[in-house]
N, CA, C and O atoms as CSV, one atom per row, in Angstrom:
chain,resi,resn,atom,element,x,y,z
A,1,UNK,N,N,1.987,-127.901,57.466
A,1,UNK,CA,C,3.213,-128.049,56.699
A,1,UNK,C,C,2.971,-128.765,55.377
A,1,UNK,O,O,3.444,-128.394,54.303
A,2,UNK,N,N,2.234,-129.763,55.549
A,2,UNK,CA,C,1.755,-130.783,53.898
A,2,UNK,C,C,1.242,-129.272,52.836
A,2,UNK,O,O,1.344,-129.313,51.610
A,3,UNK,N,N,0.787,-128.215,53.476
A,3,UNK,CA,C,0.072,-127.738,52.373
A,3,UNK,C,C,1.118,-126.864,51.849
A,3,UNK,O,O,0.830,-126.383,50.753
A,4,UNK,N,N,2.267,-126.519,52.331
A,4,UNK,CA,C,3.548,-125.518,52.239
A,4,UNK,C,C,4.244,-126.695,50.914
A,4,UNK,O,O,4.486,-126.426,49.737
A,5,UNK,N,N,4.388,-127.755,51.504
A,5,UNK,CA,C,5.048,-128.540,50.776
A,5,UNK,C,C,6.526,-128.057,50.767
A,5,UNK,O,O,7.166,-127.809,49.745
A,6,UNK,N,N,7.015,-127.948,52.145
A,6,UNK,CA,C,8.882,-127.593,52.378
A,6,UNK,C,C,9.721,-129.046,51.356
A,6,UNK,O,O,9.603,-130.189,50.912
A,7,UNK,N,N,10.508,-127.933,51.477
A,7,UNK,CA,C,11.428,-129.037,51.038
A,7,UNK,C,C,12.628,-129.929,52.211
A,7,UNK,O,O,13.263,-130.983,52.243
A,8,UNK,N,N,12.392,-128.658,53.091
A,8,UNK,CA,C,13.189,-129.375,54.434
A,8,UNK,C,C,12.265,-128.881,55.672
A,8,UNK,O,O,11.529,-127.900,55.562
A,9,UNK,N,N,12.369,-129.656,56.873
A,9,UNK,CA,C,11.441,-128.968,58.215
A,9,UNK,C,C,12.754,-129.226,59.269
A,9,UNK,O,O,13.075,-130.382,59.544
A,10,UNK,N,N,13.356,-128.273,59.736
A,10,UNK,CA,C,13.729,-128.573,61.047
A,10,UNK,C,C,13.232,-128.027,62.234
A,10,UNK,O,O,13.088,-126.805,62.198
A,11,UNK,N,N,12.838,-128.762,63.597
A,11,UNK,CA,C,12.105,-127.964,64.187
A,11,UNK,C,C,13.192,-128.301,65.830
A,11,UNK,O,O,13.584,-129.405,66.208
A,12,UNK,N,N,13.446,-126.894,66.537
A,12,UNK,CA,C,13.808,-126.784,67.226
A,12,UNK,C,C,13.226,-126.729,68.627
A,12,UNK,O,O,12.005,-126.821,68.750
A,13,UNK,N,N,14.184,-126.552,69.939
A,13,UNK,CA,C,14.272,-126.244,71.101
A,13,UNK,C,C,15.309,-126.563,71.823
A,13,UNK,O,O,16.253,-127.207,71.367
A,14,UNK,N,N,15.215,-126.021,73.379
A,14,UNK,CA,C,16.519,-126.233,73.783
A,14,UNK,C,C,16.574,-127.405,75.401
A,14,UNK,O,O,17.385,-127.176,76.299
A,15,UNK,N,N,15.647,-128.497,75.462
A,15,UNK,CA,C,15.976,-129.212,76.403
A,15,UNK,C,C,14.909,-130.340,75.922
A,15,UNK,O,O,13.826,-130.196,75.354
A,16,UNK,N,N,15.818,-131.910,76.491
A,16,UNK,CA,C,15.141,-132.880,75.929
A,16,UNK,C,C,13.733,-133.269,76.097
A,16,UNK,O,O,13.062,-133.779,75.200
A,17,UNK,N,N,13.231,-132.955,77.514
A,17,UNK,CA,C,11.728,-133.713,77.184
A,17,UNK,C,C,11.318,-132.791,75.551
A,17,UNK,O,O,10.859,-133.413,74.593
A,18,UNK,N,N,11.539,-131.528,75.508
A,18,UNK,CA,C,10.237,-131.014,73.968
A,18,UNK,C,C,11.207,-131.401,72.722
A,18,UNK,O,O,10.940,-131.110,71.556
A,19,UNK,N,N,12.392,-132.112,73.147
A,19,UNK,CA,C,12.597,-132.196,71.937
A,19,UNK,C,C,12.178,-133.633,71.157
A,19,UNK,O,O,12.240,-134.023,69.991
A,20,UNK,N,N,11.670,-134.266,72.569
A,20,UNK,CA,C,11.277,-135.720,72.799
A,20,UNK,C,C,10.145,-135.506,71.916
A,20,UNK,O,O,10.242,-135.946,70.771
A,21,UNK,N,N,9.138,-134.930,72.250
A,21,UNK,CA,C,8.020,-134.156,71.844
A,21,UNK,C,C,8.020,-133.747,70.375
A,21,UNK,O,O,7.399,-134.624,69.774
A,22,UNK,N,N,8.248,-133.237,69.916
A,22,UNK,CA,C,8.817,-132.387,68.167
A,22,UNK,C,C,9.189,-133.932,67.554
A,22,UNK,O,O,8.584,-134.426,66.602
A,23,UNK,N,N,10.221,-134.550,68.231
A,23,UNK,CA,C,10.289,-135.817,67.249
A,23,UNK,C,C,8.604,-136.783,67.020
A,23,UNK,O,O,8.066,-137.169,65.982
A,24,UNK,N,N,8.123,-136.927,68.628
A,24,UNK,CA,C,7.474,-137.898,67.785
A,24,UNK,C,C,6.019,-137.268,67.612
A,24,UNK,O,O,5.017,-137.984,67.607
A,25,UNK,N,N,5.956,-135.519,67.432
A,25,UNK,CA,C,5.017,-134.844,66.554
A,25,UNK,C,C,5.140,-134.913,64.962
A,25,UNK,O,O,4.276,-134.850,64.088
A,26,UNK,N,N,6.663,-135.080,64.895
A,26,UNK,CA,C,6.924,-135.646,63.290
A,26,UNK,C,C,6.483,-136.909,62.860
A,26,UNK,O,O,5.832,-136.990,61.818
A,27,UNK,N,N,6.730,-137.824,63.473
A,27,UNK,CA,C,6.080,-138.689,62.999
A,27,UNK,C,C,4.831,-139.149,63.108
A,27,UNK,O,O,4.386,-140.067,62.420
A,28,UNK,N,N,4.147,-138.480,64.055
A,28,UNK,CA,C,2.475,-138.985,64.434
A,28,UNK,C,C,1.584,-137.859,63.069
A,28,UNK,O,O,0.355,-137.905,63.003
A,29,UNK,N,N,2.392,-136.938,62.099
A,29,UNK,CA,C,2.143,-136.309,61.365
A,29,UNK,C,C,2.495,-136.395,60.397
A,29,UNK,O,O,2.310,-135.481,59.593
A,30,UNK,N,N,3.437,-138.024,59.917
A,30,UNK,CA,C,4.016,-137.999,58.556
A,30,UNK,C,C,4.799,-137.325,57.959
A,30,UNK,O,O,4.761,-137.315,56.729
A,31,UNK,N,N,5.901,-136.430,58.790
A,31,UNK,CA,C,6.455,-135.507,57.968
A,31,UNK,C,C,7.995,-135.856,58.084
A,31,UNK,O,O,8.606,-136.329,59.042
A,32,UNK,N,N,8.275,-135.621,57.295
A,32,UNK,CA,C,9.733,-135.742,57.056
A,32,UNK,C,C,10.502,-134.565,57.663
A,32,UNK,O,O,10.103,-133.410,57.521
A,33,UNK,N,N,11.783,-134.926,58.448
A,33,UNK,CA,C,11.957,-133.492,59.093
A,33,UNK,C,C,13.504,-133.499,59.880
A,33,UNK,O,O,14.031,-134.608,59.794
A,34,UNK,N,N,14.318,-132.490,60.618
A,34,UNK,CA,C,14.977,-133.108,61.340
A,34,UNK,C,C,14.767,-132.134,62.837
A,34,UNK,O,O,14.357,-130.994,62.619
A,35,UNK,N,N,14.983,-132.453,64.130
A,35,UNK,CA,C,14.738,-132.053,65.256
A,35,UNK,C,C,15.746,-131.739,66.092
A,35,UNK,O,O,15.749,-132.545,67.022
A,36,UNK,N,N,16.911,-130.653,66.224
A,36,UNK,CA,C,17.732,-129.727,66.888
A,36,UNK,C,C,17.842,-128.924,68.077
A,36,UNK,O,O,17.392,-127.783,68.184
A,37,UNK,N,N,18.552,-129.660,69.099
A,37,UNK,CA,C,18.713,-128.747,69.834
A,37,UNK,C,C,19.460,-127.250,69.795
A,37,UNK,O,O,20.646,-127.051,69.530
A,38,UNK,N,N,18.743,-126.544,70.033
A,38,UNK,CA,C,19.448,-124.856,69.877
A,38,UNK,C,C,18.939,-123.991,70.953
A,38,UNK,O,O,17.828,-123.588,71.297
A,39,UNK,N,N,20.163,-123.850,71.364
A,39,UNK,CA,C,20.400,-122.642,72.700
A,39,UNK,C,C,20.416,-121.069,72.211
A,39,UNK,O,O,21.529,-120.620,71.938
A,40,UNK,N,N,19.605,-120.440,72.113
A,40,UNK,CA,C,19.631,-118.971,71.606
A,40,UNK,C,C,20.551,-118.615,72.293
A,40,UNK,O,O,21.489,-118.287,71.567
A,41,UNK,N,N,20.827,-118.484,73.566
A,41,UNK,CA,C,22.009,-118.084,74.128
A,41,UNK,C,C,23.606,-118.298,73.722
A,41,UNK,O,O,24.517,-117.563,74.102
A,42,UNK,N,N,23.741,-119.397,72.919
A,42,UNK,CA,C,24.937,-119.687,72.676
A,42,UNK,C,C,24.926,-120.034,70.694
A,42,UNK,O,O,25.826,-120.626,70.099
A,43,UNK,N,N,24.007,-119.619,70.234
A,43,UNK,CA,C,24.081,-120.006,68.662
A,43,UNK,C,C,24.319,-118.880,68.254
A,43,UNK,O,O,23.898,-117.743,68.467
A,44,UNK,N,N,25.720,-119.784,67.073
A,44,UNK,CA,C,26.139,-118.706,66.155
A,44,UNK,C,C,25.675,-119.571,64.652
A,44,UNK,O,O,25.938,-120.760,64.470
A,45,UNK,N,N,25.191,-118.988,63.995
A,45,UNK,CA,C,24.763,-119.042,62.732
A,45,UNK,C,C,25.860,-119.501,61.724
A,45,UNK,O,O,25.612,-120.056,60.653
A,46,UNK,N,N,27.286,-119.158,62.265
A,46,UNK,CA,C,27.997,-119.539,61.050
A,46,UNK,C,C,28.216,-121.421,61.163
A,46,UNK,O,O,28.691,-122.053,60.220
A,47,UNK,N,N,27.777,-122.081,62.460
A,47,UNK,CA,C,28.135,-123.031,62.686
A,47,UNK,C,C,27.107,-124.206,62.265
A,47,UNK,O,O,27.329,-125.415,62.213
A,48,UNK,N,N,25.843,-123.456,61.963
A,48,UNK,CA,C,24.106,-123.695,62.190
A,48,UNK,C,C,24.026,-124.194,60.741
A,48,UNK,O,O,23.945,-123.425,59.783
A,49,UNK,N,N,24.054,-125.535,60.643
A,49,UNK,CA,C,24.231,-126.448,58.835
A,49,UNK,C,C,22.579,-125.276,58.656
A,49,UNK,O,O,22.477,-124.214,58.041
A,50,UNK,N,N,21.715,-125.897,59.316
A,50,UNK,CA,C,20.628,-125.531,58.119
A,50,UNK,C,C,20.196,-124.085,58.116
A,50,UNK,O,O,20.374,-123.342,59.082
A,51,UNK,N,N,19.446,-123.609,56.643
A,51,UNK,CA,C,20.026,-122.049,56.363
A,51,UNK,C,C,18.551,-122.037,56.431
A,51,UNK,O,O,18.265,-123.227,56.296
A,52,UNK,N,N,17.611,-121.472,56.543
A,52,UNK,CA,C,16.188,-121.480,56.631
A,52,UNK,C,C,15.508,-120.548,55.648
A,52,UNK,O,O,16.013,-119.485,55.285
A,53,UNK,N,N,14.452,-120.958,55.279
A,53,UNK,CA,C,14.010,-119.973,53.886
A,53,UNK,C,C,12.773,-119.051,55.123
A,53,UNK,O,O,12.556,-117.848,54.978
A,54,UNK,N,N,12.141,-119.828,56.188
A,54,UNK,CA,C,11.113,-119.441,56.648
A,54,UNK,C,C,11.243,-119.615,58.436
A,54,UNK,O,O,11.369,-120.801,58.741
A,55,UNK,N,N,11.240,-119.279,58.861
A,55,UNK,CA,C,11.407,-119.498,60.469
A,55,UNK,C,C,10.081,-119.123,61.181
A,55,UNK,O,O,9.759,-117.950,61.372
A,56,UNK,N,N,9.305,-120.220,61.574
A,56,UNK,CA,C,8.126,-120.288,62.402
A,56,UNK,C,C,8.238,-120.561,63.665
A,56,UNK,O,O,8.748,-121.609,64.062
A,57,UNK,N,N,7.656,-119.416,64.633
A,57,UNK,CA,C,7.687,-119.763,66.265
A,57,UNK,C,C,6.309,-119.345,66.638
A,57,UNK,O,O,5.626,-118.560,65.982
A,58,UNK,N,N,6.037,-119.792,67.483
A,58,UNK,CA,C,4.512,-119.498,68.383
A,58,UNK,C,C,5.176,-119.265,70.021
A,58,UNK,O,O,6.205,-119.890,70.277
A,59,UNK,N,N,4.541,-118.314,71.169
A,59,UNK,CA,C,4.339,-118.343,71.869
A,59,UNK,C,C,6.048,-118.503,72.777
A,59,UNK,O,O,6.451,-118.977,73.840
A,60,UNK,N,N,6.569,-117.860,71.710
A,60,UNK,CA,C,8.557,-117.622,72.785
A,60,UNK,C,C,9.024,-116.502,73.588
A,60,UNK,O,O,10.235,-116.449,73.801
A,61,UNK,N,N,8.188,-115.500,74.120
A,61,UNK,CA,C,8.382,-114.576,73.968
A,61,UNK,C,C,7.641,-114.432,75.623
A,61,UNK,O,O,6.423,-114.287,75.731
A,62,UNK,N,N,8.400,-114.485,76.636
A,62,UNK,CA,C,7.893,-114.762,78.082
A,62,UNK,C,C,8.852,-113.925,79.210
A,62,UNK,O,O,8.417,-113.520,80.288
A,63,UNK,N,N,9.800,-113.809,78.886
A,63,UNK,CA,C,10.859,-113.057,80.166
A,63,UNK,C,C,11.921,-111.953,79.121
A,63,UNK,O,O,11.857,-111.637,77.933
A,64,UNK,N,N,12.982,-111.553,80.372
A,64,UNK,CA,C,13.710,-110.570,79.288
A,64,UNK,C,C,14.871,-111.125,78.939
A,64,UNK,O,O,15.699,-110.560,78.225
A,65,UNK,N,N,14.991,-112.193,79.394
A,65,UNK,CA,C,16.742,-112.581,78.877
A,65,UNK,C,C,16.490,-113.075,78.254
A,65,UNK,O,O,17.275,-112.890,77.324
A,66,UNK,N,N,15.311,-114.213,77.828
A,66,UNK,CA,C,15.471,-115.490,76.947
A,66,UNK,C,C,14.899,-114.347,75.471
A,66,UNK,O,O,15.001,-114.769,74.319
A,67,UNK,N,N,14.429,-113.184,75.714
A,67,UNK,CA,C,14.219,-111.981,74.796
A,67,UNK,C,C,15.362,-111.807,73.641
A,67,UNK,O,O,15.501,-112.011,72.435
A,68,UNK,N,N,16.106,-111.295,74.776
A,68,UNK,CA,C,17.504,-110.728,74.276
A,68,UNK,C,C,17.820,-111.763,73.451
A,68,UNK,O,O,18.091,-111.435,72.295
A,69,UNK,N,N,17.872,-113.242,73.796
A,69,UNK,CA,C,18.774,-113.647,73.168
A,69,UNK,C,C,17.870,-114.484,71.999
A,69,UNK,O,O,18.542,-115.358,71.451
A,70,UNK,N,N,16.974,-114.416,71.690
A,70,UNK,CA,C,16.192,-114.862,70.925
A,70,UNK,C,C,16.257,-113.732,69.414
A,70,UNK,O,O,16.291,-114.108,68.242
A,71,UNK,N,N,16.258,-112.162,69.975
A,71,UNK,CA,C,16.348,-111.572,69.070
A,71,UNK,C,C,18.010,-111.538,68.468
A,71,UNK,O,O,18.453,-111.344,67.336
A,72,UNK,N,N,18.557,-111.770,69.542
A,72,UNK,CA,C,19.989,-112.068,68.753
A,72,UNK,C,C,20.274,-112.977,67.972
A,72,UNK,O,O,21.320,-112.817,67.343
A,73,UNK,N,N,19.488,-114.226,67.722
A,73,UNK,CA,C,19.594,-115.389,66.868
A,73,UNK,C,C,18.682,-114.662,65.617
A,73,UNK,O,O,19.171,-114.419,64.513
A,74,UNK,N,N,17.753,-114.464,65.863
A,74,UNK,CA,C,16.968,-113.687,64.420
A,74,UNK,C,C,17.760,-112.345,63.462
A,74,UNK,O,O,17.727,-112.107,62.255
A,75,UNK,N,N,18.457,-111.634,64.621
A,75,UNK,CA,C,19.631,-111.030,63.532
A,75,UNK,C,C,20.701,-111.734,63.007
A,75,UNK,O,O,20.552,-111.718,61.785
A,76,UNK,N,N,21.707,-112.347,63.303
A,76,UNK,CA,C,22.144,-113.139,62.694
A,76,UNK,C,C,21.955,-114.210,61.487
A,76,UNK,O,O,22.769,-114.659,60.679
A,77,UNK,N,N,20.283,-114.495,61.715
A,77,UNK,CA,C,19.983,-115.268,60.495
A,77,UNK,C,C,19.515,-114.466,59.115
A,77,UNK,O,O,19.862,-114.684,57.954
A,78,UNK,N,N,18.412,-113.249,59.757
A,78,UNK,CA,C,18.058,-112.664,59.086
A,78,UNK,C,C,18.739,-111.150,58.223
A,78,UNK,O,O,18.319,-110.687,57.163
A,79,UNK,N,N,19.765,-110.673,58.982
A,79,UNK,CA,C,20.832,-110.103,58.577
A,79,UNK,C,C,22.133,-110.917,57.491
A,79,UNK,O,O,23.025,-110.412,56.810
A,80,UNK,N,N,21.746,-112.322,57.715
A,80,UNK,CA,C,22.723,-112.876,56.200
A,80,UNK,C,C,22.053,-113.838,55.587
A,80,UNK,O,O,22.587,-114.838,55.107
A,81,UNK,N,N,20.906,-113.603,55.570
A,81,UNK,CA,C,19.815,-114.242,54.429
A,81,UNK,C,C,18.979,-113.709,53.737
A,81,UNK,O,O,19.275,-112.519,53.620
A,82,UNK,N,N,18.236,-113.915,53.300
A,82,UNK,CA,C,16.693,-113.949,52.622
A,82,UNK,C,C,15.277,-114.105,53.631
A,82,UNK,O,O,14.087,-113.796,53.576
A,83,UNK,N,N,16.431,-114.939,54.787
A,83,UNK,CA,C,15.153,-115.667,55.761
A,83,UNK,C,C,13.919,-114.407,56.562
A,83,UNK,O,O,14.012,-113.262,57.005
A,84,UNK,N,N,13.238,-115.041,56.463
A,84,UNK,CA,C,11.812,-114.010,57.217
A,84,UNK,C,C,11.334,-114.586,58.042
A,84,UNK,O,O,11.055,-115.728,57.678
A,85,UNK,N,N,11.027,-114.331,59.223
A,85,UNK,CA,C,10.466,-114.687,60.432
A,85,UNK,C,C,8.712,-114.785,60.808
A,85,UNK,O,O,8.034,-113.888,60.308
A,86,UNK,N,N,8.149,-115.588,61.460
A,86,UNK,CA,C,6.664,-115.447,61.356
A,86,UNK,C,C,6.290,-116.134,62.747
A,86,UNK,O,O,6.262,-117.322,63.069
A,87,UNK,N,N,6.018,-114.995,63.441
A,87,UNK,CA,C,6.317,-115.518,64.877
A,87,UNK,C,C,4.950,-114.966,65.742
A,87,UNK,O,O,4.535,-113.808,65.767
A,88,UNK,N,N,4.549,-115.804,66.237
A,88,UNK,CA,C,2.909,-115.630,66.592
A,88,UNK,C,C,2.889,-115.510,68.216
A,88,UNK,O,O,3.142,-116.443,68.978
A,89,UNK,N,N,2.555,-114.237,68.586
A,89,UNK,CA,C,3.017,-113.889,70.173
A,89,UNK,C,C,1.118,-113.902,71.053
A,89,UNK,O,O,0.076,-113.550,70.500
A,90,UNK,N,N,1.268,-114.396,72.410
A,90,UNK,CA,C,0.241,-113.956,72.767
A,90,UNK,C,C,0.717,-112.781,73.957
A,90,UNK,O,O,1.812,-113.009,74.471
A,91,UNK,N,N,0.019,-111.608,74.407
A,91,UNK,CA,C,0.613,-110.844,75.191
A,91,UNK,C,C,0.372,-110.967,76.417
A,91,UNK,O,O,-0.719,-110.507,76.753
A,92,UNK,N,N,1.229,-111.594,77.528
A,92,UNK,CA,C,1.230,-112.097,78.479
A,92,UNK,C,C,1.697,-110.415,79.281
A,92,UNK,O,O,1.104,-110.286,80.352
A,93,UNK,N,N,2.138,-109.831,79.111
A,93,UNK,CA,C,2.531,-108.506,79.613
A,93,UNK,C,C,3.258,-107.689,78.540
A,93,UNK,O,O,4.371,-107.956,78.088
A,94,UNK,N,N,2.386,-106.535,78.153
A,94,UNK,CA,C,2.890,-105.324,77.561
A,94,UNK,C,C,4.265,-105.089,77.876
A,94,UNK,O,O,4.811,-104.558,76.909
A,95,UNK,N,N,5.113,-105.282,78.911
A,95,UNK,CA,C,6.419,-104.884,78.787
A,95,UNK,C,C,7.658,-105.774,77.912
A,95,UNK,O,O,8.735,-105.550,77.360
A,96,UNK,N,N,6.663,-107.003,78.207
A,96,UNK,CA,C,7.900,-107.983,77.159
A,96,UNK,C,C,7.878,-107.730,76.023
A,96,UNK,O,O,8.929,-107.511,75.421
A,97,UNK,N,N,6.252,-107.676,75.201
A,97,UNK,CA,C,6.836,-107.421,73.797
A,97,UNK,C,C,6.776,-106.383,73.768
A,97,UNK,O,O,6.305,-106.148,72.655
A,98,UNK,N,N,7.004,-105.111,74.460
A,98,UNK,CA,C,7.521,-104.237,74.335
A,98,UNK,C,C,8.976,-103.594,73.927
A,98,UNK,O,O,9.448,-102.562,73.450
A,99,UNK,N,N,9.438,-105.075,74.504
A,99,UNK,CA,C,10.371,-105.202,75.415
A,99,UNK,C,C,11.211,-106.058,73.710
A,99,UNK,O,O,12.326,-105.843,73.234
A,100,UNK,N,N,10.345,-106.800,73.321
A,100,UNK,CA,C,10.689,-106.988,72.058
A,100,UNK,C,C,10.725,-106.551,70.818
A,100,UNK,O,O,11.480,-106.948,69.931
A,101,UNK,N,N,9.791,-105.614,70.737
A,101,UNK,CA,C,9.833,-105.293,69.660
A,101,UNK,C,C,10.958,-103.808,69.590
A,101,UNK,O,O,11.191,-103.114,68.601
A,102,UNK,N,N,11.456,-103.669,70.872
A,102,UNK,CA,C,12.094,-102.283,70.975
A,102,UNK,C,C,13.744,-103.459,70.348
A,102,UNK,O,O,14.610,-103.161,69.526
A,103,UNK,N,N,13.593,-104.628,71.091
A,103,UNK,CA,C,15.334,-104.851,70.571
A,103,UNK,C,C,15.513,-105.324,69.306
A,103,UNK,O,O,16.607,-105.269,68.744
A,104,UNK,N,N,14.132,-105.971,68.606
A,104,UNK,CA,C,14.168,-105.853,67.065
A,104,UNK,C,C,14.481,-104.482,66.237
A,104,UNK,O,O,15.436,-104.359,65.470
A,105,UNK,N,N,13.689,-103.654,66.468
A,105,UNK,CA,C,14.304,-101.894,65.879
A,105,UNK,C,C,15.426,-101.362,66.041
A,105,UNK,O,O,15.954,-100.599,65.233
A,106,UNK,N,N,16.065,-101.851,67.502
A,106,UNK,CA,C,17.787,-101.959,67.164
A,106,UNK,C,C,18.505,-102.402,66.869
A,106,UNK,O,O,19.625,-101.925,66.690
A,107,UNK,N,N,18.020,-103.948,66.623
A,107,UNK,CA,C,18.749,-104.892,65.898
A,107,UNK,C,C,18.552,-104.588,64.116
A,107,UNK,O,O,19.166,-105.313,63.333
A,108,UNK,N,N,17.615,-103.421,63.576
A,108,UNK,CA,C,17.750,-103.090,62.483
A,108,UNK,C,C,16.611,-103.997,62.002
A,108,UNK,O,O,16.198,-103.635,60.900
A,109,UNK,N,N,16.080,-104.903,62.425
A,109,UNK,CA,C,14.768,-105.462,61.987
A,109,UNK,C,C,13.532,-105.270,61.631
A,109,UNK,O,O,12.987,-105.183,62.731
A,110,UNK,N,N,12.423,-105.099,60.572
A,110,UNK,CA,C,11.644,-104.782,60.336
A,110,UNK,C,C,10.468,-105.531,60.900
A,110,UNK,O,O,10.461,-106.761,60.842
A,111,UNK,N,N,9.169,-104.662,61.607
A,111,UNK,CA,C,8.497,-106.055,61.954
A,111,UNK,C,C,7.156,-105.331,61.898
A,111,UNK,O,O,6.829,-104.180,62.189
A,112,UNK,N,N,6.475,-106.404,61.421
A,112,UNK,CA,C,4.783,-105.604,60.922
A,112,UNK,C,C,3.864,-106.984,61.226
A,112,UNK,O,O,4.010,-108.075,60.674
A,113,UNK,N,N,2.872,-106.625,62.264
A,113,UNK,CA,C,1.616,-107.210,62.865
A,113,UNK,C,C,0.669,-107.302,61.899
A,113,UNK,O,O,0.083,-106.339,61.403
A,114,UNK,N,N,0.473,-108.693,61.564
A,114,UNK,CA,C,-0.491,-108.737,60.385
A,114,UNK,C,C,-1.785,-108.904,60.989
A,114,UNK,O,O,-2.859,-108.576,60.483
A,115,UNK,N,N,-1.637,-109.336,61.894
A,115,UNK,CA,C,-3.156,-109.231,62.900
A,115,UNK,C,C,-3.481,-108.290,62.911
A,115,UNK,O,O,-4.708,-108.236,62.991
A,116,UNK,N,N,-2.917,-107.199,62.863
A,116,UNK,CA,C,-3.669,-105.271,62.893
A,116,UNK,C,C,-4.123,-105.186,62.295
A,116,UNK,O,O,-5.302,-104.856,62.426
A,117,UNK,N,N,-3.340,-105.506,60.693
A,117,UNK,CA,C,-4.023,-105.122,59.572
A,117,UNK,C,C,-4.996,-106.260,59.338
A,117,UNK,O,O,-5.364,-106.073,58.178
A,118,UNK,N,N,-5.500,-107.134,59.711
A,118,UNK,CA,C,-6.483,-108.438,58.981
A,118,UNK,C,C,-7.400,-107.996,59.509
A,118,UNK,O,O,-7.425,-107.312,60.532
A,119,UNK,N,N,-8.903,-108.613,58.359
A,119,UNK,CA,C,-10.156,-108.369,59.208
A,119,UNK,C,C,-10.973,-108.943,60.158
A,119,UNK,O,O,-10.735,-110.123,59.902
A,120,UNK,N,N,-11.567,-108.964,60.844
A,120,UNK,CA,C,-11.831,-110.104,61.764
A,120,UNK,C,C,-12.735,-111.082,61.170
A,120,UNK,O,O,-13.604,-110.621,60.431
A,121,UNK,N,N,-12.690,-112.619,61.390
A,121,UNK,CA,C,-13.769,-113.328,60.787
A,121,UNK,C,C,-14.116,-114.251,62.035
A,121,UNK,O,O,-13.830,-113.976,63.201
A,122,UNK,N,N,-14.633,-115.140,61.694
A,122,UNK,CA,C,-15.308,-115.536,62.551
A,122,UNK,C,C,-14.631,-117.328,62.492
A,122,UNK,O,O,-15.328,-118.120,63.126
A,123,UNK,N,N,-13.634,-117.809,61.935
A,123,UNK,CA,C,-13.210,-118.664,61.654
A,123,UNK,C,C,-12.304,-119.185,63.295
A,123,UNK,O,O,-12.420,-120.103,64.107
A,124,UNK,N,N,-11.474,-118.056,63.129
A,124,UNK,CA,C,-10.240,-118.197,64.053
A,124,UNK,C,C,-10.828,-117.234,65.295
A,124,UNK,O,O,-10.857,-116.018,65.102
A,125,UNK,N,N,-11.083,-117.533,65.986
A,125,UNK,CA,C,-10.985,-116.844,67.504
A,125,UNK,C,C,-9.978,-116.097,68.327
A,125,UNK,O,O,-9.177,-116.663,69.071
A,126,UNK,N,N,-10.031,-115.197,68.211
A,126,UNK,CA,C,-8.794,-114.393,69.204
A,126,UNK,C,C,-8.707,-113.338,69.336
A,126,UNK,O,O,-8.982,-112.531,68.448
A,127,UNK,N,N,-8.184,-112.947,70.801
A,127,UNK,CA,C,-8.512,-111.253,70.904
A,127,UNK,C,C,-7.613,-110.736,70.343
A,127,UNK,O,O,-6.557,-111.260,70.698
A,128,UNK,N,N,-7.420,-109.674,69.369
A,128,UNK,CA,C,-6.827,-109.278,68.690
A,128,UNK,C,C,-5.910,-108.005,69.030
A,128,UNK,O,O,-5.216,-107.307,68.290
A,129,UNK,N,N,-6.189,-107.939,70.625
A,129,UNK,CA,C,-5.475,-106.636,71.596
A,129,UNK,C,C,-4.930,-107.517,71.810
A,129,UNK,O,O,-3.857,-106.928,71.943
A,130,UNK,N,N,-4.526,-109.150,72.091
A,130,UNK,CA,C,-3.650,-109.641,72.780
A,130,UNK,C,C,-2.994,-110.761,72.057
A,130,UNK,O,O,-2.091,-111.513,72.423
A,131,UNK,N,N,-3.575,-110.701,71.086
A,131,UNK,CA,C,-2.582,-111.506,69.753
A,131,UNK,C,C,-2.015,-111.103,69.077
A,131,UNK,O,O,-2.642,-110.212,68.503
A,132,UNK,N,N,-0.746,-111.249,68.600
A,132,UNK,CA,C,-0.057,-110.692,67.626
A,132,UNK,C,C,0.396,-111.566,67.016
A,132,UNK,O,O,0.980,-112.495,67.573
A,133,UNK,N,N,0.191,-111.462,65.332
A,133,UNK,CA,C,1.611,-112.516,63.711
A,133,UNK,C,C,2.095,-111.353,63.437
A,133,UNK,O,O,1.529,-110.344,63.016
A,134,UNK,N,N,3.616,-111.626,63.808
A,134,UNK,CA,C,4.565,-110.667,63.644
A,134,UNK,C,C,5.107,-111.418,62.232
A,134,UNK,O,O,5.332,-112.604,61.990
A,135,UNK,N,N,5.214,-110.210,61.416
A,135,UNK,CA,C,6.296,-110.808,60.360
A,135,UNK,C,C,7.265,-109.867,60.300
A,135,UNK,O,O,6.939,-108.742,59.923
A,136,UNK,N,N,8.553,-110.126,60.637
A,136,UNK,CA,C,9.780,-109.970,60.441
A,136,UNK,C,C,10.889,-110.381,59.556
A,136,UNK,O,O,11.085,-111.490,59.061
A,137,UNK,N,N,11.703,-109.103,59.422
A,137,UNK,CA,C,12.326,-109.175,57.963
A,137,UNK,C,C,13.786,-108.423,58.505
A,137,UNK,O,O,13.723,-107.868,59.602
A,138,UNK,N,N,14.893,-108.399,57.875
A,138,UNK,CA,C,16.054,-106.975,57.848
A,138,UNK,C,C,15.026,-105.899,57.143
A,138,UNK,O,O,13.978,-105.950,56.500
A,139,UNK,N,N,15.704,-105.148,57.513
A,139,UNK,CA,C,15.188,-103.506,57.271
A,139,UNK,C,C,16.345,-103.191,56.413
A,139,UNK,O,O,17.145,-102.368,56.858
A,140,UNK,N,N,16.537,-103.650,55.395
A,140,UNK,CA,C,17.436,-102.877,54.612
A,140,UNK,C,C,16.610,-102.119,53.471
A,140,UNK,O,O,17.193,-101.387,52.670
């Protein structure tokens, strides 16, 4: 994040021990920030103060309901913003993000695996059949 140089960080989840966690990852990292609980299941965006230029997730992407409703918070944000998504999946079973990426294309979302297209180096380690950086956008 120091090298992004945000101008705001809020970092989410939805039950207290990780949110216990996220707070005092902010500060054992110097960063200025604020730490939110948010229920994908129950967030509506018009209520949601902060408007996000960039939305970073790793590793959310595990069953089919918490699916559904995860991609329903990313349309809502990304259907009345600018905001772009950058969401780093490992594939625990072909049917989930299957399973995801089918309710992003109906949610009208654009989404392109930059891991496909990158070349492999020798820096970062990872199987590249079972990693995916999704970047997601509206498809307008």
């Amino acid at each position: 994040l120091e090298l992004c140089e945000p101008l705001a960080v809020c970092l989410t989840d939805v039950d207290g021990p990780s949110l216990d966690f996220l707070k005092k990852n902010l500060l054992r990292n110097q960063i200025q920030g604020n730490v939110v609980q948010l229920d994908w299941s129950t967030f509506d965006y018009k209520s949601f103060t902060f408007k996000p230029d960039v939305i970073v997730a790793s590793d959310v992407i595990y069953d089919y309901e918490p699916t559904r409703y995860l991609v329903q918070v990313l349309e809502q944000i990304l259907k009345s913003s600018t905001t772009k998504a950058i969401i780093c999946l490992k594939e625990r079973g072909v049917e989930t993000i299957g399973w995801f990426l089918l309710l992003l294309e109906k949610a009208g979302l654009r989404c392109l695996d930059i891991l496909s297209q990158a070349t492999p180096n020798r820096i970062f380690h990872y199987d590249p059949a079972r990693m995916h950086l999704l970047l997601i956008e509206d498809d307008v």
